[in-house]
C-alpha positions, 0 to 999 in steps of 0.5 A: 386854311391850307384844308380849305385851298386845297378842296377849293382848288380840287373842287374848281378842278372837278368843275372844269373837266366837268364843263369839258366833258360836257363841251366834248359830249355837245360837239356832235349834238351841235354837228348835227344842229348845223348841218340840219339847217345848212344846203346841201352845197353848203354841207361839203364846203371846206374849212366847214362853216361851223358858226357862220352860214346861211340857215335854211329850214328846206330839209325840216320842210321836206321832212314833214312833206314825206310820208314815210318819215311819218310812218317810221314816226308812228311806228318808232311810237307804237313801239316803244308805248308797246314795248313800256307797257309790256316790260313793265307790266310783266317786270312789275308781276316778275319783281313781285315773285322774285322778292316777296314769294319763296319757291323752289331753285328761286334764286337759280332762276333768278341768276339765269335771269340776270346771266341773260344779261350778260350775252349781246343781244344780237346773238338771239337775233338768228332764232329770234328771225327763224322763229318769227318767220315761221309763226308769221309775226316777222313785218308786225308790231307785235313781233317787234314788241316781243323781241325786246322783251329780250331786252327789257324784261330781266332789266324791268324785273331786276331793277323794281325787285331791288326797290321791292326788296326795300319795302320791309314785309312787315307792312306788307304782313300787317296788310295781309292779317287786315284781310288785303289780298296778294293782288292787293299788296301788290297795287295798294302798297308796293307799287305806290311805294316803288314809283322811282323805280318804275318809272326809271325802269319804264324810262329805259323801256321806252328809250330801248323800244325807240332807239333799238336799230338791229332788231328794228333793221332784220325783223321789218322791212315795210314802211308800215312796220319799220321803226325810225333808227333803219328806216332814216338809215334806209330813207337818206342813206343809198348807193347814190348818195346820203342826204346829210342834211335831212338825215340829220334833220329827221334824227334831231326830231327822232331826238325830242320824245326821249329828251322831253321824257328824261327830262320829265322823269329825271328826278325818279330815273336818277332817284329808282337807279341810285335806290336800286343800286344802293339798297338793293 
């Protein structure tokens, strides 16, 4: 009996700083509701007005009225589609070499792979731009697409290798003696049987290619190219003035195509990461 109190008490413990920290996590989120649906005059009053104000929807209005929040909608969209597509795609051929092919300094190359991972990314950043700038890619989609492969690729590639690694070769042998080609292996029995891990891998790629600010910031500087995390900065934040309001409107709507897309796929992204993670 004493056994059972005990874990009651314990377990009624972990649920209230659970329900804390989820409180604690909102506040912003909540912050960021407010203040979209509040004046400009109503925003910098003191004490704030957190439950108990008067709601307008101007600054939501005047979002869907301008054209360059459109642009950096469409870009931030194409970019991250991009940017999925490819991680996965060359992930899913580098995971396939890595776990079932022997060849020479293997696991070498595949360490160096994963030291990559290791450096801040923005110290690629400076060759990344020289680089872009003398090939004429720098204020394109396609550079954008190709600089966070820098990012995404040795993550693509680790995370569906370790869900690779789980599928014993005997089935994929046994495939082989039935006369099923490499290529085939690969589309008929790996990637059918590593679905979590694909789409929890595709999950970060798109987060990364949507949310990414410093690469999005340096590498473009036109309407037509740049992305929504520099461009709202650029667009609401100026040497006159921040229009808090809109500028939280428009990051609450930037907000909606991962929350749908995590909450689509949460059950393969919690399912490919744990599998990874514990079989790999």
């Amino acid at each position: 009996m004493k056994e059972k109190k005990k874990d009651k008490i314990l377990n009624n413990l972990a649920n209230l700083i659970l329900f804390l920290t989820v409180i604690i996590m909102m506040i912003p989120i909540y912050w960021m509701i407010v203040t979209s649906l509040k004046s400009p005059d109503q925003i910098f009053t003191y004490p704030p007005k957190l439950f108990i104000f008067k709601v307008t929807l101007s600054s939501f209005k005047e979002i869907f009225e301008t054209q360059k929040f459109l642009y950096f909608f469409r870009n931030s969209l194409i970019v991250a589609l991009l940017t999925t597509a490819v991680g996965v795609g060359f992930g899913i051929f580098g995971a396939y070499g890595f776990s079932k092919f022997n060849f020479k300094s293997k696991k070498t190359i595949f360490i160096l792979l994963l030291t990559s991972l290791m450096f801040p990314w923005a110290l690629n950043l400076l060759t990344i731009y020289i680089f872009f700038v003398r090939v004429g890619i720098i204020n394109t989609h396609f550079g954008l697409v190709f600089a966070y492969q820098c990012i995404v690729l040795p993550v693509s590639i680790w995370l569906i290798k370790n869900y690779f690694d789980t599928i014993h070769t005997d089935i994929t042998d046994s495939a082989l003696l039935d006369g099923c080609s490499r290529i085939g292996v690969l589309f008929r029995i790996l990637i059918p049987l590593s679905l979590p891990g694909i789409f929890s891998t595709a999950i970060f790629s798109f987060i990364t290619g949507w949310n990414e600010y410093l690469f999005a910031l340096t590498l473009t500087n036109t309407k037509f190219a740049r992305t929504l995390p520099p461009g709202l900065h650029t667009h609401y934040m100026t040497f006159v003035r921040i229009g808090w309001n809109g500028l939280m409107a428009a990051s609450l709507i930037a907000t909606i195509p991962t929350l749908l897309l995590f909450l689509l796929f949460q059950k393969y992204f919690i399912k490919g990461l744990s599998a990874g993670a514990i079989k790999g």
